[in-house]
C-alpha positions in Angstrom: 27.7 -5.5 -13.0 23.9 -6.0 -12.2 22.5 -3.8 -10.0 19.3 -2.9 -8.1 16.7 -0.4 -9.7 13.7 0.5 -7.5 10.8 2.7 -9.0 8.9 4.7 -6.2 6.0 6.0 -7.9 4.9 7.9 -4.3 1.2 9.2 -4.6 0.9 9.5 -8.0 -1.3 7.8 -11.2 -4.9 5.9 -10.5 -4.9 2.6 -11.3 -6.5 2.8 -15.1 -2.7 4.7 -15.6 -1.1 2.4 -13.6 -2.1 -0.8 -15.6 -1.0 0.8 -18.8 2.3 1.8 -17.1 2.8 -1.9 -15.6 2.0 -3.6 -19.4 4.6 -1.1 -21.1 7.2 -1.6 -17.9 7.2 -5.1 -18.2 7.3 -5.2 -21.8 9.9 -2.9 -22.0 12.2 -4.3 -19.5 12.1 -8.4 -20.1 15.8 -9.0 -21.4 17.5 -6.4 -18.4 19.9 -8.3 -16.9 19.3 -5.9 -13.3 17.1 -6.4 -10.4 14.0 -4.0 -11.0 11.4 -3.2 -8.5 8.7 -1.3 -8.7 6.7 0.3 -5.8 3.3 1.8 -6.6 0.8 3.6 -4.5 -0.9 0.5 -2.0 -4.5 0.9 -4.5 -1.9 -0.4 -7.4 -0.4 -3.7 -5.6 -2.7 -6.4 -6.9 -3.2 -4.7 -10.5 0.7 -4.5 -10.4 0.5 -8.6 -9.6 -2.1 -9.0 -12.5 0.1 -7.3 -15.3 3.9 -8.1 -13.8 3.7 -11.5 -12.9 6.6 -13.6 -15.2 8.1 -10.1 -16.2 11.2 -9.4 -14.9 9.8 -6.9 -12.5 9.2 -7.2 -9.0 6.5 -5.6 -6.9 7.5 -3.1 -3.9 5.1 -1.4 -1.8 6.2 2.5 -0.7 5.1 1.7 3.7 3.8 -0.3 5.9 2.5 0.2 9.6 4.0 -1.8 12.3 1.5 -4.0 13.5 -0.3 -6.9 11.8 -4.0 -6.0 12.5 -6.3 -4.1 15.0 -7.7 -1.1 15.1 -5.6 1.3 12.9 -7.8 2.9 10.8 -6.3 3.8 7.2 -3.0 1.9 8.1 -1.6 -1.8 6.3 0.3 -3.9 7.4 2.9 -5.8 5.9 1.3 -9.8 5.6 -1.4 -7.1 3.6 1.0 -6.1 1.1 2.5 -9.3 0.7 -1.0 -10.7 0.0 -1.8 -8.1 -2.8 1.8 -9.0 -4.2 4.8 -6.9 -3.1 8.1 -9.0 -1.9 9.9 -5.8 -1.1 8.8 -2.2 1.2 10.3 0.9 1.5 11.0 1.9 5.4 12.1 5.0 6.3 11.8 7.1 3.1 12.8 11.1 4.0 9.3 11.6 3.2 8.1 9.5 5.8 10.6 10.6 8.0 9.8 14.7 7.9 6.7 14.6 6.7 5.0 11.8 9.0 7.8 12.8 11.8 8.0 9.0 11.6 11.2 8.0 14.4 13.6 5.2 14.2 12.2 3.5 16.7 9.2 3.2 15.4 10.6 2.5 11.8 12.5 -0.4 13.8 9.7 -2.0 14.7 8.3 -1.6 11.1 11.0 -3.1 9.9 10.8 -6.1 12.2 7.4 -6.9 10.7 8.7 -6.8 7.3 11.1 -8.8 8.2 8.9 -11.5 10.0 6.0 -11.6 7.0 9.5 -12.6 4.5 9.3 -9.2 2.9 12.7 -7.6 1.6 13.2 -4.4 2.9 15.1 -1.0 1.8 15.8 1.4 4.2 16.5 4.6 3.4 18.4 7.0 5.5 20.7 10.5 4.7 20.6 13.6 6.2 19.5 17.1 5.8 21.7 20.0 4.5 21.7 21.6 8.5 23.1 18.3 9.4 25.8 18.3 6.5 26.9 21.9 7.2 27.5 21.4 10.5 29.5 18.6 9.7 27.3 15.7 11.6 26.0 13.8 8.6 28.6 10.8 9.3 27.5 10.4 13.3 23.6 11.0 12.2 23.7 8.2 9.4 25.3 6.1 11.5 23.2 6.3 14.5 19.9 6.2 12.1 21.3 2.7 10.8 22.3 1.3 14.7 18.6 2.3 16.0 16.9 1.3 12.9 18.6 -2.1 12.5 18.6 -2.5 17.0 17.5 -6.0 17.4 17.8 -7.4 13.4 20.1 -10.6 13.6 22.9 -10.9 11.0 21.0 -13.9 8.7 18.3 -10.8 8.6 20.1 -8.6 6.9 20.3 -10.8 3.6 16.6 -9.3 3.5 17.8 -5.5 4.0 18.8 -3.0 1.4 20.6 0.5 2.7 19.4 3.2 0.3 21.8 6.6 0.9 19.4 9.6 0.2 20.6 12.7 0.9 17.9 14.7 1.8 19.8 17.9 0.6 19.9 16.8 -3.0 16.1 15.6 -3.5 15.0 17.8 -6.3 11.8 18.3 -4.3 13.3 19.9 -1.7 13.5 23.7 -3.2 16.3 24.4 -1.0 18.2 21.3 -3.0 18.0 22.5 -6.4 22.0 23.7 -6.6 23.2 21.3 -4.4 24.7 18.3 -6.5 26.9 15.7 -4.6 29.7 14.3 -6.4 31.2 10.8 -6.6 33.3 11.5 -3.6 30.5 12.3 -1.3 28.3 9.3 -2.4 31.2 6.7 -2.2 32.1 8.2 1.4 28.9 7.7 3.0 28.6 4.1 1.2 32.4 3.5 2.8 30.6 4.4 6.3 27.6 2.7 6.1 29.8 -0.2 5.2 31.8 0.1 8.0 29.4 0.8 10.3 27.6 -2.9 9.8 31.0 -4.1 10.3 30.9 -2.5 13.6 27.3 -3.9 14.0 27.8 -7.6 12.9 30.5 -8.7 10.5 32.9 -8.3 7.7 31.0 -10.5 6.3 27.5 -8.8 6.4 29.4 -5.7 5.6 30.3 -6.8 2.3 27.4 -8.6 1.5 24.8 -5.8 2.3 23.5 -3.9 -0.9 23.8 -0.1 -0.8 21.7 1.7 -3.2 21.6 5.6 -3.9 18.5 7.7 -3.8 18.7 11.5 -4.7 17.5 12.7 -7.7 18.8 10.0 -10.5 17.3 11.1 -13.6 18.3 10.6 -17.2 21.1 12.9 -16.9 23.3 11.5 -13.9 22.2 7.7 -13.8 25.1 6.8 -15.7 27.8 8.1 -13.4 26.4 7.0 -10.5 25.1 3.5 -11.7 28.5 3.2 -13.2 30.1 3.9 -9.8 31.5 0.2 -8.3 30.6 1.6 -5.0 26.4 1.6 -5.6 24.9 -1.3 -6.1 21.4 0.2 -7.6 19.5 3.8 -7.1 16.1 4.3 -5.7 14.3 6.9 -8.3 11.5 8.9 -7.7 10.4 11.7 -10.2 12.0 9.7 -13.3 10.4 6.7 -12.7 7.0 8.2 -13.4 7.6 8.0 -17.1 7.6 4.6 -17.8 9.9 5.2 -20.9 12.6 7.0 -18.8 12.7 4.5 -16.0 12.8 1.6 -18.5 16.1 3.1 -20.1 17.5 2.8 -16.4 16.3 0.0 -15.7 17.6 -1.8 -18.6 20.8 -0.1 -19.3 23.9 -2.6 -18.5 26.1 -1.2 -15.6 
């Protein structure tokens, strides 16, 4: 089964690093039979379009602010990184979320402008390890995907990816690093997700929506939960920034 691999490179390399990473990615990755997208810091976008185009790999960018132009200083919008290359964005990453204290309304309308400049979008949601021990992470995953998604018409959600990342077992959260989730846990929340875009719109759009994973695939786990029938790809962060490591994953056959 071919499945979705998304690189998110966050704030990391400049883009001297980043052209050599692109060349080797693309080089390393031309006869995988999976969907591979990589999302590089905005300064990367059109040297990503230089040294990926006709490689298998698509471009990504990691945000995008929710209006087209004006006067938001240090923001860009999304007909901006369509212009420098990506076809797909990342909405509602955990970093953006807690960090940013970026809200669902607001990544609603963000996704809306995605959605209108024919950019693919994967929205992340998941909850935090409060959330989970109090036995809530079910209701808040739900509600994050009916506020995010208020307003998106069924056809729209061809263009929409659901990436599961438990905030919990993000290896950069230091509270994380003994928490692992287990096949169970991941294929419950997909099962929910699922259902709850049944809910939403359809059987249909439940079954056709991609859900990807996103919390801490490395080297060590991908197998098991690329393997799983359930996912249908994994956001990585920290393993894609060795181009060697994220090729393997990108590449492997699933």
């Amino acid at each position: 089964m071919n499945k979705i691999i998304i690189g998110n490179l966050k704030m990391n390399t400049i883009a001297s690093e980043f052209k050599v990473y692109a060349m080797s990615l693309a080089t390393k990755t031309k006869n995988s039979k999976n969907e591979i997208v990589i999302c590089p810091p905005f300064t990367h976008l059109t040297t990503a379009k230089e040294f990926l185009s006709g490689s298998k790999v698509k471009i990504g960018a990691q945000n995008i602010f929710d209006e087209e132009k004006g006067a938001y200083t240090g923001e860009i919008s999304a007909n901006m990184i369509k212009d420098a290359g990506a076809t797909y964005v990342i909405i509602g990453h955990s970093d953006r979320r807690n960090k940013f204290k970026e809200t669902d309304k607001f990544i609603n309308r963000k996704i809306k402008s995605a959605l209108a400049n024919g950019l693919k979008v994967v929205l992340c949601v998941g909850e935090n390890w409060q959330t989970r021990q109090n036995k809530q992470e079910y209701d808040f995953v739900r509600k994050q995907i009916d506020d995010d998604l208020k307003g998106i018409y069924e056809n729209e959600l061809e263009s929409v990816l659901i990436a599961y990342e438990p905030i919990w077992a993000i290896s950069t959260n230091k509270t994380a690093e003994n928490r692992n989730i287990s096949k169970k846990d991941i294929n419950k929340m997909v099962d929910v997700i699922r259902k709850e875009i049944e809910t939403q719109y359809s059987t249909k759009a439940s079954e056709q929506i991609k859900v990807l994973y996103g919390g801490s695939v490395d080297l060590n786990n991908y197998k098991k939960i690329l393997s799983n029938e359930f996912v249908d790809g994994a956001i990585i962060g920290g393993a894609s920034l060795n181009v060697d490591n994220f090729s393997v994953i990108a590449r492997e056959t699933y």
